[in-house]
PDB file of N, H, CA, C and O in Angstrom:
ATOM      1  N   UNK A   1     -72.612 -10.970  36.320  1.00  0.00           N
ATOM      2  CA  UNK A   1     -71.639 -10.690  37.391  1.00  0.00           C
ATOM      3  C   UNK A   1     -71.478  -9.174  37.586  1.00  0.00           C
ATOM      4  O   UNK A   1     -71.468  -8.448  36.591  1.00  0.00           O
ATOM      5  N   UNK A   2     -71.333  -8.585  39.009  1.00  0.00           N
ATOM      6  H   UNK A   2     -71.342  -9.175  39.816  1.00  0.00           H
ATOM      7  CA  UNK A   2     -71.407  -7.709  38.886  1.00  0.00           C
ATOM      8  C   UNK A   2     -69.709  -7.046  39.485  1.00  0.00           C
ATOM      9  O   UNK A   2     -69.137  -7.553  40.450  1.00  0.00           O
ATOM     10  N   UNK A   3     -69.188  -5.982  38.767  1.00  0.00           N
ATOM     11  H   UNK A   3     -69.652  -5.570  37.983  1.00  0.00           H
ATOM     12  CA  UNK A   3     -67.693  -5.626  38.404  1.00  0.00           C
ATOM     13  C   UNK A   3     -67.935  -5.407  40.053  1.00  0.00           C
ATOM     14  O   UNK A   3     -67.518  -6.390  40.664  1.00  0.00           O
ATOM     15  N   UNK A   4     -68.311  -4.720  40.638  1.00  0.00           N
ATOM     16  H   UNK A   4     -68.650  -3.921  40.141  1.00  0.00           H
ATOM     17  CA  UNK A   4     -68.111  -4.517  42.384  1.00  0.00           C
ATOM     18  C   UNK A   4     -68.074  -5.614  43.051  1.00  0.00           C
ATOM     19  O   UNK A   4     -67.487  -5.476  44.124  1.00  0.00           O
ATOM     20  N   UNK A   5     -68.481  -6.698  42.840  1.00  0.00           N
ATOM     21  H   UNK A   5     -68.958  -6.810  41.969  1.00  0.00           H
ATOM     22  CA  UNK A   5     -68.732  -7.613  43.319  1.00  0.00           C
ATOM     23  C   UNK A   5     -67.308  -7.993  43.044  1.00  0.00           C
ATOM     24  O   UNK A   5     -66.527  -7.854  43.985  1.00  0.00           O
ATOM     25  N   UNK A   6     -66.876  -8.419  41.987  1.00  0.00           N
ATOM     26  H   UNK A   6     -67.510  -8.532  41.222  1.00  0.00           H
ATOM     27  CA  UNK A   6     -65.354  -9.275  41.496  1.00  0.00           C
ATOM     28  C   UNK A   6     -64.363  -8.237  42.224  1.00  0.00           C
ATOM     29  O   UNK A   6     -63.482  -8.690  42.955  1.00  0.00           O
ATOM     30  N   UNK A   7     -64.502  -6.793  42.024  1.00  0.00           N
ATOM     31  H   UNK A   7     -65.217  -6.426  41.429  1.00  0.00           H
ATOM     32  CA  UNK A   7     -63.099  -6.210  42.557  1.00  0.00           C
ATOM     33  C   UNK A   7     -63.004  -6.529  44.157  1.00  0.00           C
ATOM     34  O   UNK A   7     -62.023  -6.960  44.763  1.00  0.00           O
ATOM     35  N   UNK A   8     -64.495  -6.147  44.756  1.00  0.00           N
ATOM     36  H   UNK A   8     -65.292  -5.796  44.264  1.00  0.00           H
ATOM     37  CA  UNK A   8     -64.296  -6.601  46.157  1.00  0.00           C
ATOM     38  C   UNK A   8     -63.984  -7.984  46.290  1.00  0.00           C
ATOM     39  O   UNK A   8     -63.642  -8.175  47.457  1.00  0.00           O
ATOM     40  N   UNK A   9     -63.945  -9.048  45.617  1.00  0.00           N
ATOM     41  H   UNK A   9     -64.222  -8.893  44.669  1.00  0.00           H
ATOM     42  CA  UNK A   9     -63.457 -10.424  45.789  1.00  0.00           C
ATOM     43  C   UNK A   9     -61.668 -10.324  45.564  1.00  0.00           C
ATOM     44  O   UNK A   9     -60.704 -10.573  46.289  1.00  0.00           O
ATOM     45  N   UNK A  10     -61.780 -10.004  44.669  1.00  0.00           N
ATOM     46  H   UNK A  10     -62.563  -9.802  44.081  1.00  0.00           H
ATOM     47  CA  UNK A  10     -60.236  -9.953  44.267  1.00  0.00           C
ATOM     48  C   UNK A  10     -59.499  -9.321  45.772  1.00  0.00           C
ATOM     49  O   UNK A  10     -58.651  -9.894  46.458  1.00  0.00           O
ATOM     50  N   UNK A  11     -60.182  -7.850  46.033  1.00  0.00           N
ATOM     51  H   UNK A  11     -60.871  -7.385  45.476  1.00  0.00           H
ATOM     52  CA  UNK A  11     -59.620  -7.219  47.145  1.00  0.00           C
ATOM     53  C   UNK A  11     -59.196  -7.840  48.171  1.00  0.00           C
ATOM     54  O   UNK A  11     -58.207  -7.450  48.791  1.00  0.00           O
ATOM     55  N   UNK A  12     -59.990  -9.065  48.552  1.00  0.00           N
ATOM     56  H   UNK A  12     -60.793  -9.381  48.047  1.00  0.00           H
ATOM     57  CA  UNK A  12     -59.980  -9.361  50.092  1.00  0.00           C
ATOM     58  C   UNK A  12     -59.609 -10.580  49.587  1.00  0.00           C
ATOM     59  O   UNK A  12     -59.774 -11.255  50.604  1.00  0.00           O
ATOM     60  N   UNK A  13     -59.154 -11.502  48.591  1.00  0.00           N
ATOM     61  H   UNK A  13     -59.020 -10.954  47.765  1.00  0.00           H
ATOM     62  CA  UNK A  13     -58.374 -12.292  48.449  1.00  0.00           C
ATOM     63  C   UNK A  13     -56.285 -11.746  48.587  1.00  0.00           C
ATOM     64  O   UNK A  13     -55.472 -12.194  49.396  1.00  0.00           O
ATOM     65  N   UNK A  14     -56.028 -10.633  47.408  1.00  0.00           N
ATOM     66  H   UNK A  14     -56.688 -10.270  46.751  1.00  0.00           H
ATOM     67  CA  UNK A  14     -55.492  -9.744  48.052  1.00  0.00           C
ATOM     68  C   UNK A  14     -54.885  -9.916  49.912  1.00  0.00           C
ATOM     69  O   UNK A  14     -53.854 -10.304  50.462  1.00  0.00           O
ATOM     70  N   UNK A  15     -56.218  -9.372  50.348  1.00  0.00           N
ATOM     71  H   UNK A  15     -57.056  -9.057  49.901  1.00  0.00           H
ATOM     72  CA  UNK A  15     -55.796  -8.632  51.878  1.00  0.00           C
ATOM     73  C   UNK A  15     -55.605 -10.323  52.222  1.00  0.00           C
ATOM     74  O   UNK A  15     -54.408 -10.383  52.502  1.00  0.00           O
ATOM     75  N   UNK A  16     -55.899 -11.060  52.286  1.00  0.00           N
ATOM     76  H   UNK A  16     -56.872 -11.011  52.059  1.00  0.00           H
ATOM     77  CA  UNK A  16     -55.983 -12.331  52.859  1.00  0.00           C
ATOM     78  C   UNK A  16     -54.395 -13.293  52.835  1.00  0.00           C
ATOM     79  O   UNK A  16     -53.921 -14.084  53.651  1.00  0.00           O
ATOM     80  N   UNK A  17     -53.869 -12.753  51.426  1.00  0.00           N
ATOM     81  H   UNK A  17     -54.254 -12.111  50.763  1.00  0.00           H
ATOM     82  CA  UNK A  17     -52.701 -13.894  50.671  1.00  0.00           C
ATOM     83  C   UNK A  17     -51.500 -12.460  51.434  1.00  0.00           C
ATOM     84  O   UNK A  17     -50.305 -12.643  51.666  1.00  0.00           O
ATOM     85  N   UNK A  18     -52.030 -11.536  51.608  1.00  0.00           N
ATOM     86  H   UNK A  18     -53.001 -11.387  51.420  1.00  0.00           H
ATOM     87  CA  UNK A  18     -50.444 -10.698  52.189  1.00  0.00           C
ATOM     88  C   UNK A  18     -50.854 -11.061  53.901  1.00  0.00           C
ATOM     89  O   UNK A  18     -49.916 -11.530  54.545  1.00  0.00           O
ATOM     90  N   UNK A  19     -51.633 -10.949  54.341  1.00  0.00           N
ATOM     91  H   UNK A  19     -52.395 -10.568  53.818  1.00  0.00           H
ATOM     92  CA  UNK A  19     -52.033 -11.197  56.051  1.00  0.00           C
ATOM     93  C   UNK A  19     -51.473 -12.547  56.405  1.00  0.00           C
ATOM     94  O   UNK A  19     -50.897 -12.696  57.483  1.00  0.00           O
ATOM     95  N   UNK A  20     -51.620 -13.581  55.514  1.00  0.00           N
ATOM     96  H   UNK A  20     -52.088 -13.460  54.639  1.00  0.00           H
ATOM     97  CA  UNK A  20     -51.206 -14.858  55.462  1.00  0.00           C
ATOM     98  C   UNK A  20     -49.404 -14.681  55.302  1.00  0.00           C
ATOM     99  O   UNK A  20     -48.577 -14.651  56.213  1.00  0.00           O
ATOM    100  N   UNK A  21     -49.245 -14.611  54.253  1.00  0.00           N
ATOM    101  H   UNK A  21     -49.917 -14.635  53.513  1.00  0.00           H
ATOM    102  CA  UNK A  21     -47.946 -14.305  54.066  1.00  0.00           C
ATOM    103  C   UNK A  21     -46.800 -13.484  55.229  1.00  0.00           C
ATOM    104  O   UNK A  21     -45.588 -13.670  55.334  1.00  0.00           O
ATOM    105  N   UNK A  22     -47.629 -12.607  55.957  1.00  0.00           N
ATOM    106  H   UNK A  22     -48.613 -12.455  55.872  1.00  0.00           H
ATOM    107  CA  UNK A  22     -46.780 -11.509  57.014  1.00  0.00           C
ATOM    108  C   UNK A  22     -46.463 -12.569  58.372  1.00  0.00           C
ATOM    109  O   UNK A  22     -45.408 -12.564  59.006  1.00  0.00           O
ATOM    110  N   UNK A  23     -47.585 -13.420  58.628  1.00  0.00           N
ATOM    111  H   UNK A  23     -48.442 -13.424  58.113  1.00  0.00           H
ATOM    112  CA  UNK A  23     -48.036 -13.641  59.660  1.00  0.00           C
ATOM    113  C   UNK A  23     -46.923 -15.455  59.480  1.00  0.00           C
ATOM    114  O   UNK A  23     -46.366 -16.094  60.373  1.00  0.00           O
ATOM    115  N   UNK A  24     -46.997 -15.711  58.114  1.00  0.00           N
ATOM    116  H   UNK A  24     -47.450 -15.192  57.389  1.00  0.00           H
ATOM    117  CA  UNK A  24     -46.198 -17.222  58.213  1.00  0.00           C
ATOM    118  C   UNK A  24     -44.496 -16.383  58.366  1.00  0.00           C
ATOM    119  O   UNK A  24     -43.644 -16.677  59.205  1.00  0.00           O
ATOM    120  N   UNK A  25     -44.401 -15.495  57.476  1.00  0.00           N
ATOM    121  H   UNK A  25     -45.093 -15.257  56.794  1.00  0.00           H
ATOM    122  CA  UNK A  25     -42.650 -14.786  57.891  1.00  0.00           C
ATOM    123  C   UNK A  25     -42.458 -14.607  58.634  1.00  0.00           C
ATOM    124  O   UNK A  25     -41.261 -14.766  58.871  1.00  0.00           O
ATOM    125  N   UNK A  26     -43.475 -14.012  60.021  1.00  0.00           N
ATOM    126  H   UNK A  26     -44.448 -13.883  59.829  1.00  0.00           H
ATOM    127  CA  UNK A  26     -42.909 -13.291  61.437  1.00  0.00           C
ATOM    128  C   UNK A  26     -42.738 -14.877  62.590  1.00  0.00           C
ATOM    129  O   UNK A  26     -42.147 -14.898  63.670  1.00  0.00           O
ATOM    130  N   UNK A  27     -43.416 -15.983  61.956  1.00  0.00           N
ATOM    131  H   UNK A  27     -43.896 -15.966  61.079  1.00  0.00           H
ATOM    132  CA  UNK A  27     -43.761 -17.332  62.473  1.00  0.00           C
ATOM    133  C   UNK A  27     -42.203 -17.804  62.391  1.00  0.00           C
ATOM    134  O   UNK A  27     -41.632 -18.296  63.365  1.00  0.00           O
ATOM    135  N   UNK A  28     -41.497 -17.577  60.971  1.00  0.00           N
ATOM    136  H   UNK A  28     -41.960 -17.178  60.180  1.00  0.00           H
ATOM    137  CA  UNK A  28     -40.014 -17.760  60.550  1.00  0.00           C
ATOM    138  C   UNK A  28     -38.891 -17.403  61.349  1.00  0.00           C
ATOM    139  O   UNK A  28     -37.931 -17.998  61.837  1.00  0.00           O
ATOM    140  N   UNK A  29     -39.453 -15.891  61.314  1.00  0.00           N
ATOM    141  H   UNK A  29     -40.233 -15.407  60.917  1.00  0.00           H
ATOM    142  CA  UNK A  29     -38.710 -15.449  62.256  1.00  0.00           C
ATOM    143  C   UNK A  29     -38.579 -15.582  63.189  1.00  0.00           C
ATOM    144  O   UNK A  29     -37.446 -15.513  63.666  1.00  0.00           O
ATOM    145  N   UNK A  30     -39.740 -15.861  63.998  1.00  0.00           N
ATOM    146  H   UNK A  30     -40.661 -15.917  63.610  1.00  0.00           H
ATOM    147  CA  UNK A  30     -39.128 -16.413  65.656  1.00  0.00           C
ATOM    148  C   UNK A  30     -38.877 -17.763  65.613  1.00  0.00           C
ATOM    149  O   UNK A  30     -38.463 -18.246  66.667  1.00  0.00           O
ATOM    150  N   UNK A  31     -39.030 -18.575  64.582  1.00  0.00           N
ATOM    151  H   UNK A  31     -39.367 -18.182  63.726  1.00  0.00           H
ATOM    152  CA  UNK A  31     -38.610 -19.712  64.779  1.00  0.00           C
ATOM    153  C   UNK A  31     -37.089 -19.665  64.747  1.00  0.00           C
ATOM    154  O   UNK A  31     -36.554 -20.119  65.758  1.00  0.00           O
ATOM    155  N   UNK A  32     -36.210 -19.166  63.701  1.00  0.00           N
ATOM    156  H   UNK A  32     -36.645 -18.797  62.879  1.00  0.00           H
ATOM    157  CA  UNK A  32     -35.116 -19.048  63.137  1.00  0.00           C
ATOM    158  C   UNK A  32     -34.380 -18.062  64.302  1.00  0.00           C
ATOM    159  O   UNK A  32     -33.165 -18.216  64.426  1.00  0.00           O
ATOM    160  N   UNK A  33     -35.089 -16.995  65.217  1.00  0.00           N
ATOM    161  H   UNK A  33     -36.076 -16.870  65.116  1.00  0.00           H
ATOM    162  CA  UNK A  33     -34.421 -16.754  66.515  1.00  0.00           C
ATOM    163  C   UNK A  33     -34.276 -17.315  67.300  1.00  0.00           C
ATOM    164  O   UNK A  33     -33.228 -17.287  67.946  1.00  0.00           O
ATOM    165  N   UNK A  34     -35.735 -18.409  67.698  1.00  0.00           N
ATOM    166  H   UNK A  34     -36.586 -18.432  67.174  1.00  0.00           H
ATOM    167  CA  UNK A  34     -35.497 -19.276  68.896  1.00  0.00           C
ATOM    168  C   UNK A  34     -34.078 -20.377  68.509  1.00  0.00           C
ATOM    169  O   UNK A  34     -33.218 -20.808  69.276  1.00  0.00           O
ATOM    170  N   UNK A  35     -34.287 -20.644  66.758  1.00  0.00           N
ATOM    171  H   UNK A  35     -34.986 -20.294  66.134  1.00  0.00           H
ATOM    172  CA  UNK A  35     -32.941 -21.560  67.128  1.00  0.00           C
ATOM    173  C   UNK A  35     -31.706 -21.344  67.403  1.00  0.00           C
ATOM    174  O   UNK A  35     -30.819 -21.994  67.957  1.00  0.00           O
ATOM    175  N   UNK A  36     -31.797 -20.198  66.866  1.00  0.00           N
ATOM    176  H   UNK A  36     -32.517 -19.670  66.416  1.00  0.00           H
ATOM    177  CA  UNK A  36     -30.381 -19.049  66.577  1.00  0.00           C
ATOM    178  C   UNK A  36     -29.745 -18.886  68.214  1.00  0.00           C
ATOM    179  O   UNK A  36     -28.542 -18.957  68.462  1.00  0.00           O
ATOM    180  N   UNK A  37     -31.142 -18.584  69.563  1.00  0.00           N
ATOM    181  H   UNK A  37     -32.120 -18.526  69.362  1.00  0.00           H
ATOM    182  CA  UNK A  37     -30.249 -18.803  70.597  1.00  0.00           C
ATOM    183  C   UNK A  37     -30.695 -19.833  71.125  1.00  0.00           C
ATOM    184  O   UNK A  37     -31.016 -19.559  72.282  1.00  0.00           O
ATOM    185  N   UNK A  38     -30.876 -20.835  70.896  1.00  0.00           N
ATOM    186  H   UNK A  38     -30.616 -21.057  69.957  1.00  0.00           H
ATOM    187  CA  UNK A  38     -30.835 -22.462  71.342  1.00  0.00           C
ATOM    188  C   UNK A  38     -28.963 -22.910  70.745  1.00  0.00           C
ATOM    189  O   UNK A  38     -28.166 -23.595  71.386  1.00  0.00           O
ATOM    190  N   UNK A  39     -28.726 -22.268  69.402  1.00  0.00           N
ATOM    191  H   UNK A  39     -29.373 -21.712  68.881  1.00  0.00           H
ATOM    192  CA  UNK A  39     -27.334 -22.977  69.227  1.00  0.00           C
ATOM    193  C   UNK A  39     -26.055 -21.896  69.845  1.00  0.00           C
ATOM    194  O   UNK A  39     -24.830 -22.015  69.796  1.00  0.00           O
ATOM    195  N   UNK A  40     -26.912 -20.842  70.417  1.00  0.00           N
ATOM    196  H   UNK A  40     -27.906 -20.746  70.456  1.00  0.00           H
ATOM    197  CA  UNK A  40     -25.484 -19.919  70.508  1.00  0.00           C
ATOM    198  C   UNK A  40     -25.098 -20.314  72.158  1.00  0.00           C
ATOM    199  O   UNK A  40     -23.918 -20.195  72.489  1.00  0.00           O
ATOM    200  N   UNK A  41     -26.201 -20.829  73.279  1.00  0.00           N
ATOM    201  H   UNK A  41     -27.160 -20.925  73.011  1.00  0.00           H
ATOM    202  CA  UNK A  41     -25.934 -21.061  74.496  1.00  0.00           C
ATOM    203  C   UNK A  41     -24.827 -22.075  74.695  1.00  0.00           C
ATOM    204  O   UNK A  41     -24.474 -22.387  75.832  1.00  0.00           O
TER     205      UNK A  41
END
């Protein structure tokens, strides 16, 4: 195995689990706004 090989795996598992993660919170967030003014009308 070669160590460049594993860090670049690790890396872009990494970039992958925070891109994932940003992208399901900002999903939260407009969900949790759209309801926020669905109950305030």
């Amino acid at each position: 195995m070669n160590i460049h090989y594993l860090i670049s795996l690790v890396l872009i598992k990494i970039l992958l689990t925070e891109i994932f993660f940003v992208l399901s919170v900002k999903i939260l967030l407009n969900k949790s706004h759209l309801l926020a003014n669905f109950f305030c009308q």
